[in-house]
C-alpha positions, 0 to 999 in steps of 0.5 A: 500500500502507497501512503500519500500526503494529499498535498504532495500527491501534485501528478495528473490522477492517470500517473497515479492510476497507473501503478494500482494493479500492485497496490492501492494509494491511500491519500492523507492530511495530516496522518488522517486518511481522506480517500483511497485510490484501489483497482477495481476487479470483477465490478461493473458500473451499477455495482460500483454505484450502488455499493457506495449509494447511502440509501441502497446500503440502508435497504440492504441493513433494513433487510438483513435486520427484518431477516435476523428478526423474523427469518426467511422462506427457503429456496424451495418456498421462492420458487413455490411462490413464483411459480417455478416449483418442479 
């Protein structure tokens, strides 16, 4: 992992691209994280958005609380419901 203090970090953005397939570029102030600059694998756009999207990551915990408070149907029940049972 590359540290950077963001006031020395002075290159186009694409210099700093170029190196993250071997590591990721953590940029700070002061010793305090600000951003990170990563390589993206096996992530289209839409994922990209939305694992960053703060109201779609408030349904997904909305969600998975209902889920550990009330449980879930199984597979075989799914496709029961929507028509799909053998």
């Amino acid at each position: 992992m590359k540290i950077l203090e963001l006031s020395e970090a002075t290159a186009p953005l694409a210099d700093y691209a170029k190196d993250l397939d071997q590591e990721p570029l953590i940029l700070h102030i002061g010793g305090q994280p600000i951003a990170a600059l990563m390589a993206i694998e096996n992530a289209d756009w839409e994922t990209i958005s939305l694992s960053n999207n703060p109201k779609f990551l408030e349904i997904l915990e909305r969600s998975r609380k209902r889920l550990r408070e009330e449980g879930g149907i199984s597979p075989d029940e799914m496709r029961r419901r929507l028509g799909l049972a053998d």
